[in-house]
C-alpha positions in Angstrom: -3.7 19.5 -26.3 -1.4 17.5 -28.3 -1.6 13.8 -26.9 -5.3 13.0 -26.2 -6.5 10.7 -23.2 -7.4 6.9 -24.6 -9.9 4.9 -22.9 -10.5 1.5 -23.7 -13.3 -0.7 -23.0 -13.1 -4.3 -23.1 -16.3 -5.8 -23.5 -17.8 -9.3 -25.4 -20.6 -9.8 -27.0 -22.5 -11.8 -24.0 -21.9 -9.3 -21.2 -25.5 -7.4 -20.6 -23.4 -4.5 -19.0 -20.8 -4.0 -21.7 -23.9 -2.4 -24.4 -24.6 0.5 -22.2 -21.1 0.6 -20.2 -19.8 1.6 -24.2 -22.7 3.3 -24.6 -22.2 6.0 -21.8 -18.4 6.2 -22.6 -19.0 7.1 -25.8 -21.5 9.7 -25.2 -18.7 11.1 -22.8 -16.1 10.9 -25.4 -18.2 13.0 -27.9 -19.0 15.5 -25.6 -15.1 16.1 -25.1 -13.6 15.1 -28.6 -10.6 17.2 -28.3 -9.2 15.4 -25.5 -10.2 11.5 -25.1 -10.5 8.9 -28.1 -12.0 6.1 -27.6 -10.9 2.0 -28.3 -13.5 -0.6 -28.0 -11.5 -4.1 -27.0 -13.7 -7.3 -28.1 -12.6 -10.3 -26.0 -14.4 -12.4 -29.1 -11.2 -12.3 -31.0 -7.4 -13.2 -30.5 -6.0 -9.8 -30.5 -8.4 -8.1 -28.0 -8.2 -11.6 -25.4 -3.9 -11.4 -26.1 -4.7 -7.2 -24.7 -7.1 -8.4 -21.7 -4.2 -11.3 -20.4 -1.7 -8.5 -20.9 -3.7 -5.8 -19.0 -4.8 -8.7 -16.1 -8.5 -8.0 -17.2 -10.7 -10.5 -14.9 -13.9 -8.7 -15.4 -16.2 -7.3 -17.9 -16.9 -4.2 -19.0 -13.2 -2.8 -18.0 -12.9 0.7 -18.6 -9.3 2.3 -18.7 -8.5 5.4 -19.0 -4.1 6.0 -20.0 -2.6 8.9 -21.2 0.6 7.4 -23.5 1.5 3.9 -22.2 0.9 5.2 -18.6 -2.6 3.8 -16.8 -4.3 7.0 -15.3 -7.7 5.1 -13.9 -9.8 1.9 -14.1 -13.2 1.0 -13.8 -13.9 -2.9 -13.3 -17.3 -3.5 -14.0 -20.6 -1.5 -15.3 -19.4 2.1 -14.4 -21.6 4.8 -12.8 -22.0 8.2 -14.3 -20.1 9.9 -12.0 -16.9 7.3 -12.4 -16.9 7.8 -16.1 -17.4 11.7 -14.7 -14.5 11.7 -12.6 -12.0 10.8 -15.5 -12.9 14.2 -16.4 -10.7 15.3 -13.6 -7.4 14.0 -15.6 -7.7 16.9 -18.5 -5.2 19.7 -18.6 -7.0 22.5 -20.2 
């Protein structure tokens, strides 16, 4: 595959769900290295706040999943197993 699929999760350092929302992406990106990277978005700093306005993020953790500049999926809020699970279903093997 040559483009992989990006997800991004914004997160801050005083949301309780972000830890293990990054936590469980993460796990899901290693198992399945050859087609997803991974960017974490801090809303502590200017550059990752400028991102959230510019993606309409109202909510923490928000997980999006894009392939290019194109938005595939997104998860507002701490994401179930089977949500990160079904991003899954965007890979062309």
């Amino acid at each position: 595959m040559a483009d992989k699929l990006l997800i991004r999760v914004f997160t801050h350092p005083a949301c309780s769900g972000c830890g293990p929302a990054l936590r469980m992406v993460w796990e899901m990106v290693e198992q399945e290295k050859e087609v997803f990277s991974l960017r974490t978005v801090k809303l502590e700093n200017k550059d990752g706040l400028q991102e959230a306005y510019r993606e309409g993020i109202k909510t923490i953790p928000t997980i999006i999943l894009s392939s290019g500049e194109k938005e595939l999926e997104r998860i507002v809020g701490s994401p179930s197993r089977e949500q990160l699970a079904a991003f899954k279903s965007h890979l062309k093997r």
